[in-house]
C-alpha positions in Angstrom: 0.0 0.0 0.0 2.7 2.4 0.7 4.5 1.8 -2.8 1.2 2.8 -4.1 1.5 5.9 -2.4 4.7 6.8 -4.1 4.4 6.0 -7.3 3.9 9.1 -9.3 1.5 7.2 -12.1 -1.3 6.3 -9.7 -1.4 9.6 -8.7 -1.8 11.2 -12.1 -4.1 8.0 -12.6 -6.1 8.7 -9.6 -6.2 12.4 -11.0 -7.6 12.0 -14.1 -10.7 9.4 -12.8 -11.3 12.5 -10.3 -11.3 15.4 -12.8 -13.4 12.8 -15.3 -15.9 11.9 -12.5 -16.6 15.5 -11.6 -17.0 16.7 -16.0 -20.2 13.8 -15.5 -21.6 14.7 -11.6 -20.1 18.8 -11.6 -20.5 19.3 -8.2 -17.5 21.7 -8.4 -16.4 21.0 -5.0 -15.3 18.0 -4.1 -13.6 16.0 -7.3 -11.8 18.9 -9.3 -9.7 20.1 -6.5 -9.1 16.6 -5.2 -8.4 15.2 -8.2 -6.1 19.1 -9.3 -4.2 18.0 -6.4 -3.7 14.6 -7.1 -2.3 15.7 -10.3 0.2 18.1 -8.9 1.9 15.5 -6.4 1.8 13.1 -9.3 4.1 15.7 -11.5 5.8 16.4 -8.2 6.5 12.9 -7.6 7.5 12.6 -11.5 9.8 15.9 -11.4 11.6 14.4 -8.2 12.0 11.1 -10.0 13.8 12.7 -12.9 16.1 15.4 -11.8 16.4 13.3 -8.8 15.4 15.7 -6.5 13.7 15.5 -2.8 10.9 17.9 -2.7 8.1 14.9 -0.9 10.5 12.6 1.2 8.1 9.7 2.6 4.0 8.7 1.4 2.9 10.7 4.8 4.4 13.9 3.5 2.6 13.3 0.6 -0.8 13.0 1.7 -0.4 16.6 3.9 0.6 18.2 0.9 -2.3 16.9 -1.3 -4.8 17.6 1.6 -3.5 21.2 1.8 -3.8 21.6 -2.0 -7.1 20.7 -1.9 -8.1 23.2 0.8 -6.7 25.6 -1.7 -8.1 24.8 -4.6 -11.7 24.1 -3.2 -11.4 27.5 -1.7 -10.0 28.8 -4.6 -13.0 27.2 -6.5 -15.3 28.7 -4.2 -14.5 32.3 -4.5 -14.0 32.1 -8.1 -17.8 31.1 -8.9 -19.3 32.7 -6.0 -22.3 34.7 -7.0 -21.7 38.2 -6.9 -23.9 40.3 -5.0 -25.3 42.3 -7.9 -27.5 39.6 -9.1 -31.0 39.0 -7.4 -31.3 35.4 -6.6 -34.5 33.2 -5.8 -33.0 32.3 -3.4 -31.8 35.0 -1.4 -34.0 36.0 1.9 
């Protein structure tokens, strides 16, 4: 299980199911910026392979960083399509 967790292809693997499952559901918050951030430790994990680099030294330091790019992006998400306040909404009371 823990070779899993470091190997850069089933991250960018596990990325693309996420991104592919949120084009066909679109609930805009919980697969794109799992699966964004899946992708970016998968090229991280790839870059560090190659240039043999250490940016993500064990699996645990791996999941922290794709939890916190998550947060981020989901945030990021958030703010980007909030509605802005100039537009009457049904739904607004």
């Amino acid at each position: 299980m823990i070779n899993l967790l470091e190997n850069p292809d089933i991250w960018l693997i596990a990325g693309v199911i996420l991104i592919t499952v949120e084009v066909f559901f679109g609930s805009l918050v919980l697969f794109l910026p799992i699966g964004l951030a899946s992708m970016i430790v998968g090229l991280i994990y790839k870059f560090q392979n190659n240039f043999e680099v250490s940016i993500i030294d064990n699996w645990a330091y791996a999941l922290v960083l794709w939890g916190i790019i998550s947060v981020i992006f989901s945030y990021l998400i958030q703010k980007f399509f909030k509605n802005k306040g100039n537009k009457k909404d049904i739904n607004s009371y």
